[in-house]
Legacy VTK file of the C-alpha trace (Angstrom):
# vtk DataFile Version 3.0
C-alpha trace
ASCII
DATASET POLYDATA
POINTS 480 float
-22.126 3.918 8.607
-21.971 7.179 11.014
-19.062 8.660 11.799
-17.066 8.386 15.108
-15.169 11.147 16.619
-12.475 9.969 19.060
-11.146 12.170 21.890
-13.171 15.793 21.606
-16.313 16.783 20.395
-16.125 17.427 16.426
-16.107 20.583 14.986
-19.459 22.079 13.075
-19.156 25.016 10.595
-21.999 27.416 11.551
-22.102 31.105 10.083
-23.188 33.299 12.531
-24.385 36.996 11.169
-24.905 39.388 14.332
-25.950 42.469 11.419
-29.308 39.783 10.450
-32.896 40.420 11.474
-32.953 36.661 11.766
-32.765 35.829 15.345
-29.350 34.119 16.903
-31.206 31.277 18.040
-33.170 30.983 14.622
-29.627 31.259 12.470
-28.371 28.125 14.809
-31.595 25.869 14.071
-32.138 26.623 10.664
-28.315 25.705 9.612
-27.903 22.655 11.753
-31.597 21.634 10.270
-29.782 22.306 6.778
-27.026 20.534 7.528
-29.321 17.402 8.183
-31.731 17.597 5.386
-28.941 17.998 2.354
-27.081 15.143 4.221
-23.803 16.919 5.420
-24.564 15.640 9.083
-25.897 12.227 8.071
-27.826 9.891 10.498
-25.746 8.985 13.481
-23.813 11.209 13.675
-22.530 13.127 16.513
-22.207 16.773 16.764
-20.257 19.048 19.022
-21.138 19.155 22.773
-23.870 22.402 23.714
-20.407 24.294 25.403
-18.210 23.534 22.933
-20.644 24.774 20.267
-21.491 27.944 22.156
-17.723 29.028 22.847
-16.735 28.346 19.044
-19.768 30.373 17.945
-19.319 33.116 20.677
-22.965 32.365 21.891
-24.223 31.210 25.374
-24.432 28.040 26.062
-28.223 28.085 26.840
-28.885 29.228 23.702
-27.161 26.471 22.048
-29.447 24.092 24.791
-32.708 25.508 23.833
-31.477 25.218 19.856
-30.436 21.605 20.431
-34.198 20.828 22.528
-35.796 22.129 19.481
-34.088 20.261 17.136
-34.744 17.268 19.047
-38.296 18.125 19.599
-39.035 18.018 16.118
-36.927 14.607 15.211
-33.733 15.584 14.053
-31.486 15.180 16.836
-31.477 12.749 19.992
-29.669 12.421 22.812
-28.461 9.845 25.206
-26.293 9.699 28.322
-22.968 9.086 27.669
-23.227 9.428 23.574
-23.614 13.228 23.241
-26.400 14.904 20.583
-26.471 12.839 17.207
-28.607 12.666 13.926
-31.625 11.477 14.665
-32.271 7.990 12.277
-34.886 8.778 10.217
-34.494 12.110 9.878
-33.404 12.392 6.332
-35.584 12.163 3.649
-34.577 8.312 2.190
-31.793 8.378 -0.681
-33.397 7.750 -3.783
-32.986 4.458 -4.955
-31.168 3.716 -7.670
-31.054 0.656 -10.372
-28.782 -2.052 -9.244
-25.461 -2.083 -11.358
-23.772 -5.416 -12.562
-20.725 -5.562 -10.870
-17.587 -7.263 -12.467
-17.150 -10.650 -11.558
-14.681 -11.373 -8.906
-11.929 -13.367 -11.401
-10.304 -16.496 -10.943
-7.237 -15.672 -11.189
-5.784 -12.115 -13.173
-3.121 -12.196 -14.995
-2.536 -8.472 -15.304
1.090 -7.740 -15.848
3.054 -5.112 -13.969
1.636 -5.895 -10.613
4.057 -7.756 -7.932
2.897 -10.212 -5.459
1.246 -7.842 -2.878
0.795 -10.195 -0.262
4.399 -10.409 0.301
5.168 -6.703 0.965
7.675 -6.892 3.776
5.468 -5.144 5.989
7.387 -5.923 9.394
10.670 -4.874 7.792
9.152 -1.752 6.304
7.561 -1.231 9.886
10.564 -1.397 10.843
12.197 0.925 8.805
9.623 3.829 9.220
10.388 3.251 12.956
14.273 3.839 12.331
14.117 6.174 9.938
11.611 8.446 12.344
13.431 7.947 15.539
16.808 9.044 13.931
15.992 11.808 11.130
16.777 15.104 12.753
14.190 17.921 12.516
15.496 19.303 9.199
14.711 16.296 7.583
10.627 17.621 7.971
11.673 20.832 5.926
11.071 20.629 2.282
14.708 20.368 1.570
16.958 19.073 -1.766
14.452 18.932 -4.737
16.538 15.721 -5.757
15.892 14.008 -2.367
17.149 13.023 0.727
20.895 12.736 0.427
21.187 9.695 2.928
18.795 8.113 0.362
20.467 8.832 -2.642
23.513 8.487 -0.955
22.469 4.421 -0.015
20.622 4.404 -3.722
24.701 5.438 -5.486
26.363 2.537 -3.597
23.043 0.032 -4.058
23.143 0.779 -8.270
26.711 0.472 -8.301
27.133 -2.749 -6.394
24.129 -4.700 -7.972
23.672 -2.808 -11.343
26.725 -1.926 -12.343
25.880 1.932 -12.414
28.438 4.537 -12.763
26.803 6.334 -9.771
27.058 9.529 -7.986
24.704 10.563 -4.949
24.937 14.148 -6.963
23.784 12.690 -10.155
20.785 10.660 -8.625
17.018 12.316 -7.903
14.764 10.861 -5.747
11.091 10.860 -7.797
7.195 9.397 -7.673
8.154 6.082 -9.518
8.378 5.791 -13.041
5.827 7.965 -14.494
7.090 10.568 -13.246
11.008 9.692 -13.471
10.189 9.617 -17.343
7.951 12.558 -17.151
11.130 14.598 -15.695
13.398 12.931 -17.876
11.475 14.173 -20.727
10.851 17.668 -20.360
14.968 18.135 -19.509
15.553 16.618 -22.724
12.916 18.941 -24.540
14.704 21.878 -22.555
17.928 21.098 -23.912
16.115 21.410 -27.652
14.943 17.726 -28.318
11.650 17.575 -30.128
11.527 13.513 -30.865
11.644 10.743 -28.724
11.599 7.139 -30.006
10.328 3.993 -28.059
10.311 0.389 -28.437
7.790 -1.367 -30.476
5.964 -3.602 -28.531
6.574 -1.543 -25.463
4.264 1.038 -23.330
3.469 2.959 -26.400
0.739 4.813 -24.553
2.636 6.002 -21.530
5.347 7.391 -23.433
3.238 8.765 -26.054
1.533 10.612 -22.808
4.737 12.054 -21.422
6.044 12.852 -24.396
2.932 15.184 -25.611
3.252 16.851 -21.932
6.994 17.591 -22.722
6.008 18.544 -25.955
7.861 15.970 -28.079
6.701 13.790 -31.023
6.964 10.094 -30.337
7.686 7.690 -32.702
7.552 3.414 -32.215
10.763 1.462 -33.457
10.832 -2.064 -33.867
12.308 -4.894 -31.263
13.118 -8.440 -32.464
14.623 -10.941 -30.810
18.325 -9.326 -29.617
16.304 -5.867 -29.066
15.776 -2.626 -30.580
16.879 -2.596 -33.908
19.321 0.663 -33.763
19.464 0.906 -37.630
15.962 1.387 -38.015
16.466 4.307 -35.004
18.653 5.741 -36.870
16.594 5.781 -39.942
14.337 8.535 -37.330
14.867 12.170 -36.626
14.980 10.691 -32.718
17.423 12.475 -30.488
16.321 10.470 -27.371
14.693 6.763 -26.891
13.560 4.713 -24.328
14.514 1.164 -23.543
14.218 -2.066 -21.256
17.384 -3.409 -22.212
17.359 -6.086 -19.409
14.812 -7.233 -20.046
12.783 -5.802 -22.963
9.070 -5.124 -21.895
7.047 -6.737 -22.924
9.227 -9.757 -25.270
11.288 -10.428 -22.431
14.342 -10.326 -24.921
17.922 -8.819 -23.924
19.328 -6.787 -25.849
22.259 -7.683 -27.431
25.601 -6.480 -26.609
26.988 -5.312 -30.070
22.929 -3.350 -30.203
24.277 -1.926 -26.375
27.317 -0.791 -27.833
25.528 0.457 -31.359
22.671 2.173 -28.951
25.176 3.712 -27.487
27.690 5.029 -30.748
24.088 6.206 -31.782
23.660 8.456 -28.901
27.170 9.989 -29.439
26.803 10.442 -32.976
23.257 11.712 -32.931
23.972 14.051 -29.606
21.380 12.286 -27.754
20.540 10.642 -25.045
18.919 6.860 -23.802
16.839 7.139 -21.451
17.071 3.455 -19.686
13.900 1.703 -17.599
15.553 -0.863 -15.520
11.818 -2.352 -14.121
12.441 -5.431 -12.991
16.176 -6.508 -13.449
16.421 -7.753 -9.595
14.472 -10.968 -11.089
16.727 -12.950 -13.503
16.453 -16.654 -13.416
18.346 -18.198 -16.412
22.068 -16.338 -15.247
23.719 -13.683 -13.424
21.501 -10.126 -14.064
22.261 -8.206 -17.025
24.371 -4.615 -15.854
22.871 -1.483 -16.272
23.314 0.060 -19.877
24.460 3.438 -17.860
27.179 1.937 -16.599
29.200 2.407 -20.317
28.096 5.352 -20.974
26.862 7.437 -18.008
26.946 10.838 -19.830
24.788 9.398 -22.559
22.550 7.321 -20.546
19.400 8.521 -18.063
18.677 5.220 -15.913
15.233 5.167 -13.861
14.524 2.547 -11.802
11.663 1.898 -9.149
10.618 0.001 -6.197
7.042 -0.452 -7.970
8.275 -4.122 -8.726
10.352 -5.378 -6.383
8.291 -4.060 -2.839
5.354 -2.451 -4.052
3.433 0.248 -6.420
2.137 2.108 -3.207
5.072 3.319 -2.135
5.839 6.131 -5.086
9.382 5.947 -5.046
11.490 5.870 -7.626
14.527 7.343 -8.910
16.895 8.841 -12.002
20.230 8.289 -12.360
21.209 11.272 -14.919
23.952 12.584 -16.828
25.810 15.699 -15.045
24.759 18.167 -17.757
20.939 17.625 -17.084
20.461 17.511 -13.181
19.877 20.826 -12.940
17.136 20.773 -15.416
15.226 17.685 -13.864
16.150 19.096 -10.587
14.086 22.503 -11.386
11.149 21.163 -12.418
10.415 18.643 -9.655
11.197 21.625 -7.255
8.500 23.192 -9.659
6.203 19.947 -9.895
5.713 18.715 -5.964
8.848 19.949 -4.070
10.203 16.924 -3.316
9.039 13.421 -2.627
8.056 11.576 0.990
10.662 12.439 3.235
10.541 10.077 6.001
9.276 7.508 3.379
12.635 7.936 1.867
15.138 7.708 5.279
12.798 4.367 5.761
13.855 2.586 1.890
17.530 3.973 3.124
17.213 2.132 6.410
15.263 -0.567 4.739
18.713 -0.773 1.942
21.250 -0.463 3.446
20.142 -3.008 6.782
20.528 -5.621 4.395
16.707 -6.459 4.607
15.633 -5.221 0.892
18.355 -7.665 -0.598
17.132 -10.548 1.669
13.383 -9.828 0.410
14.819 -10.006 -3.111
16.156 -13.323 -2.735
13.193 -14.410 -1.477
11.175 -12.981 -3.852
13.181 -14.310 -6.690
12.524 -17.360 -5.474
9.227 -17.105 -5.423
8.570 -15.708 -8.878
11.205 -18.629 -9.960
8.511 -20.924 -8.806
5.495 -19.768 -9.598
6.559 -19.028 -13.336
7.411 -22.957 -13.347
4.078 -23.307 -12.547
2.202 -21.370 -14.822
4.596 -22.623 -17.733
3.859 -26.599 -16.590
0.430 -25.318 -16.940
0.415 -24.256 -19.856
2.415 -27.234 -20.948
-0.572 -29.575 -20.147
-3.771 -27.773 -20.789
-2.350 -25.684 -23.761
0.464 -27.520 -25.252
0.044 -26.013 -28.786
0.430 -22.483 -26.885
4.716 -21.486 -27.425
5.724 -19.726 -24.382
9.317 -17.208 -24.484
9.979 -14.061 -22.171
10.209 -16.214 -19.409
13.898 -15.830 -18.095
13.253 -12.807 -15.954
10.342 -10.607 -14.209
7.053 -11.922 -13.589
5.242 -11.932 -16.749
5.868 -14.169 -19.808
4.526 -14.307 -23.980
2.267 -16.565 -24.837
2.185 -17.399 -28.458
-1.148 -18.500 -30.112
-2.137 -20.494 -32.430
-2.198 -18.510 -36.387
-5.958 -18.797 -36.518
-6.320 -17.616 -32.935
-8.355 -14.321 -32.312
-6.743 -12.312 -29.520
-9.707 -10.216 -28.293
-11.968 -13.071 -28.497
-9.653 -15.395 -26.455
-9.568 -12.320 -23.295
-13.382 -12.057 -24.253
-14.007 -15.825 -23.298
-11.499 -15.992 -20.386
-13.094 -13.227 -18.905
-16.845 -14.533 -19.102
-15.144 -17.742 -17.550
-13.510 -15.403 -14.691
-9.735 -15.349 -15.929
-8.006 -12.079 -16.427
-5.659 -12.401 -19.601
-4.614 -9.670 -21.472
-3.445 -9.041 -25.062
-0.369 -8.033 -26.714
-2.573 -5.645 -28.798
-2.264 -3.365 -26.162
1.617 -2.950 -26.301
1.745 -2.574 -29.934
2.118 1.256 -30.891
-0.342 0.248 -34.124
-2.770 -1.562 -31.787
-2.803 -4.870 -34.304
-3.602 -8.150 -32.581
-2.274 -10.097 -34.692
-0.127 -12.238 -34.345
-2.089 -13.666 -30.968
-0.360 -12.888 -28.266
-0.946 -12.679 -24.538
1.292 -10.875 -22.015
0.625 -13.296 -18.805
1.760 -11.378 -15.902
2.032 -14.185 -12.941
3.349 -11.814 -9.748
-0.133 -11.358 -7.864
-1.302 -15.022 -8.538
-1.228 -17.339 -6.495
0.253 -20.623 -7.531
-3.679 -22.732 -7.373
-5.282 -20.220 -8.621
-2.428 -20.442 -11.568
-2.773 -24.155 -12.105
-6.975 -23.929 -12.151
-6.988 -20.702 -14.203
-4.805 -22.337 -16.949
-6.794 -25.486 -16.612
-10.349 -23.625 -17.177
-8.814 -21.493 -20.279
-6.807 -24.482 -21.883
-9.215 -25.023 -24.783
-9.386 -20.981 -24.979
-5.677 -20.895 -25.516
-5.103 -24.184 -27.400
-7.779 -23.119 -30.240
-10.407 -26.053 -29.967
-12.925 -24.431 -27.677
-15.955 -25.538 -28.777
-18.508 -22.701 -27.752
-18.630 -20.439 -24.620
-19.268 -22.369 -21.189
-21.626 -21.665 -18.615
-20.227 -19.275 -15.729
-21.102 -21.649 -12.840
-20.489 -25.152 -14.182
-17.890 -24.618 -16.652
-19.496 -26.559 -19.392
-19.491 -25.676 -22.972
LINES 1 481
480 0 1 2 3 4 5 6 7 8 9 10 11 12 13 14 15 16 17 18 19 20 21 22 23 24 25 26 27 28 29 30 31 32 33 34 35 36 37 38 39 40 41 42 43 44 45 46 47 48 49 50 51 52 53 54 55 56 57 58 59 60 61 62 63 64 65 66 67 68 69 70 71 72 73 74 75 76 77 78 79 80 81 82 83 84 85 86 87 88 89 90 91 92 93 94 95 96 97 98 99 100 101 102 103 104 105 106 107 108 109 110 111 112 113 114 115 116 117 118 119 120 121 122 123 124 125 126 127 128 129 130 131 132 133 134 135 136 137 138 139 140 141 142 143 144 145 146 147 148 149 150 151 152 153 154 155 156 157 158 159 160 161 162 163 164 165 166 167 168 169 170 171 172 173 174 175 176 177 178 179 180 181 182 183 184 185 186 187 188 189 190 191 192 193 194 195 196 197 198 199 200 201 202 203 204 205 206 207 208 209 210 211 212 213 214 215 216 217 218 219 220 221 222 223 224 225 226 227 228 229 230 231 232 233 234 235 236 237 238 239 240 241 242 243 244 245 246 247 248 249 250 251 252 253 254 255 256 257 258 259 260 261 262 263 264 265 266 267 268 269 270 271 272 273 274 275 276 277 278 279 280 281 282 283 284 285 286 287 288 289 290 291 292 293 294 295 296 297 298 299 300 301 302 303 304 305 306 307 308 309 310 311 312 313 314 315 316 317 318 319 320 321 322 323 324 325 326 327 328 329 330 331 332 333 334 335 336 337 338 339 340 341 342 343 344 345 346 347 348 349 350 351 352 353 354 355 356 357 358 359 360 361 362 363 364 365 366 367 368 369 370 371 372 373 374 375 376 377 378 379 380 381 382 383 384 385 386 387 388 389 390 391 392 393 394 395 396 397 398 399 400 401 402 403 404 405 406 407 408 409 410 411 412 413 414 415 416 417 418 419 420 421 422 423 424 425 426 427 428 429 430 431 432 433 434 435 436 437 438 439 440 441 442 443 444 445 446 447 448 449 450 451 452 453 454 455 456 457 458 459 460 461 462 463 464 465 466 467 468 469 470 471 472 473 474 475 476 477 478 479
């Protein structure tokens, strides 16, 4: 497809050398004829008018005429009334042709946990906020400004965290970031600053985005177990850890809480080991089974780093994110994301402010949480009647929940099989910090389904899941 140019003529980078033996005229035809044989100008498309050519080049415009006739004469450039001079068709040597590649089948349904349900962005409300926030943000606001953020932002973010997570927060405390990755990414390196060479993580967890940031801050990593009330803090205490990451709201990926004498022994660890917890609150907003479990930093907010993100709850596009940190380290993380990008979005940030505090992100959260209340009843009545033998827990929050196979099952043959049958699952192998797949386990994330595509996905997998497949089916009728 050629490109259109709306309003004036495009620009065309020409080289013009007055100290050549090569004629004016021949320097002009020769470059534009370059520019069309090596494809830079491909077929269609326009090029600047004969005067606007010849005053950007300093030539006169005839010259440019007679260099455009030329051109034309020999094929590579036509005009017509009303359309300018474009790339001739044809007048490119054909692309060569390449083998066709097999592309991935379009799935099903995906199951691929982590991603909310896109299709419900609030785009009129965030319209709307972009349209606030740029109408009322001053000129200073376009200046690179506070490293840590906007300060109506984090200002709005303090009184959000406190009111709905319980936060002990201060608009000086809080930093405005590019989601999580880079929340924990700062987090990191302020702790390795301050002399910490070990961070621990929960195992299952994201074992190989911590192990990433870690290596950049130039810390060691080590997994610690999780059972069903949460980390275990004796066995982080058994480590040379000084910091540790947790989802203590709901652990990621179990979908456990963690308990509140391990809250209170996470935190007597912290004191007694001088270190620090650094908290991922991902998807707290969406608790089904009772009121939402506060934020850890809330008892101890000179022990505690909290990050949260709107990744979840609006959408992954938007890079924003945050870190709610203890008083002694701002001014590390604050230095290095002055050093690392200078500050995130500006007007993207007055808009979540607007978006906050008009009431309009908690009324998408309801409805969302309704949503994601439904849909998991879905997928778990689903389960319930193609897979019954399949033991479903993690469900009380988020938008992802553990399914438990059978002892015999084999985890990477089970995604194998769903996928040649066009169903995305995904294994808990991945969020194991030793990689094992056993016991089976899938990690069904459910956001970016929609509720059909749920019910038939489950129904075409059943067998998969329940362990009496009987061989692999054909891709178009489904039979084994």
């Amino acid at each position: 497809m050629s490109l259109e140019w709306s309003g004036c003529a495009p620009d065309l980078l020409l080289t013009i050398d007055r100290d050549s033996r090569e004629p004016l005229r021949s320097q002009v035809e020769r470059q534009v004829r370059d520019a069309v044989r090596s494809r830079r100008l491909r077929s269609g498309e326009r090029l600047p008018s004969s005067r606007a050519l010849a005053r950007t080049l300093g030539l006169s415009r005839g010259l440019v005429q007679e260099c455009y006739a030329q051109l034309q004469s020999e094929g590579y450039l036509v005009t017509r009334a009303g359309s300018g001079t474009r790339v001739a068709a044809g007048a490119q040597d054909p692309q060569p042709r390449t083998e066709p590649t097999d592309e991935p089948p379009k799935l099903l349904a995906d199951f691929r946990w982590g991603v909310p349900d896109l299709r419900a962005f609030p785009m009129t409300d965030w319209l709307w906020a972009m349209r606030e926030a740029a109408r009322a943000a001053p000129g200073s606001a376009l200046a690179y400004g506070d490293a840590r953020g906007s300060a109506a932002l984090r200002d709005v973010l303090a009184g959000y965290l406190r009111r709905v997570r319980a936060c002990a927060a201060d608009p000086e405390q809080i930093l405005v970031c590019s989601g999580y990755a880079q929340g924990l990414a700062l987090a990191l390196h302020a702790l390795a600053r301050s002399g910490i060479r070990t961070v621990a993580f929960e195992d299952p967890g994201s074992p190989a985005a911590i192990r990433s940031a870690a290596a950049w801050a130039g810390m060691s990593a080590v997994p610690v177990p999780v059972d069903d009330r949460g980390i275990d803090v004796d066995a982080l205490a058994a480590t040379d850890a000084r910091a540790v990451v947790v989802t203590p709201a709901h652990q990621w990926p179990t979908g456990v809480v963690l308990a509140p004498e391990r809250r209170l022994a996470l935190i007597d660890w912290a004191v007694r080991r001088d270190g620090f917890v650094v908290e991922d609150d991902y998807d707290a907003e969406f608790r089904y089974d009772r009121a939402q479990v506060g934020a850890l930093q809330g008892l101890a907010p000179d022990r505690v780093i909290a990050t949260g993100t709107v990744s979840k709850s609006l959408a992954p596009a938007l890079r924003l994110g945050w870190l709610v940190c203890p008083p002694a380290l701002v001014p590390a993380v604050a230095e290095h994301k002055q050093l690392s990008d200078r500050g995130s979005p500006m007007l993207d940030q007055l808009a979540l402010a607007r978006l906050i505090e008009s009431g309009r992100y908690d009324r998408h959260l309801r409805r969302m949480r309704a949503r994601y209340a439904a849909r998991r009843a879905t997928l778990v009545a689903a389960l319930a009647r193609h897979a019954p033998q399949v033991t479903v827990t993690g469900a009380a929050a988020g938008f992802h929940l553990v399914a438990h196979l059978g002892a015999a099952a084999d985890e990477q043959a089970v995604v194998a099989e769903a996928r040649q049958r066009s169903v995305g699952l995904y294994g808990m192998s991945a969020c194991r910090a030793s990689g094992n797949t056993a016991p089976a386990q899938l990690v069904l994330g459910f956001g970016n389904v929609g509720d059909d595509a749920v019910t038939a996905a489950v129904a075409d997998v059943g067998d998969l899941l329940s362990g009496t497949a009987t061989g692999p089916r054909d891709r178009h009728t489904g039979r084994a």
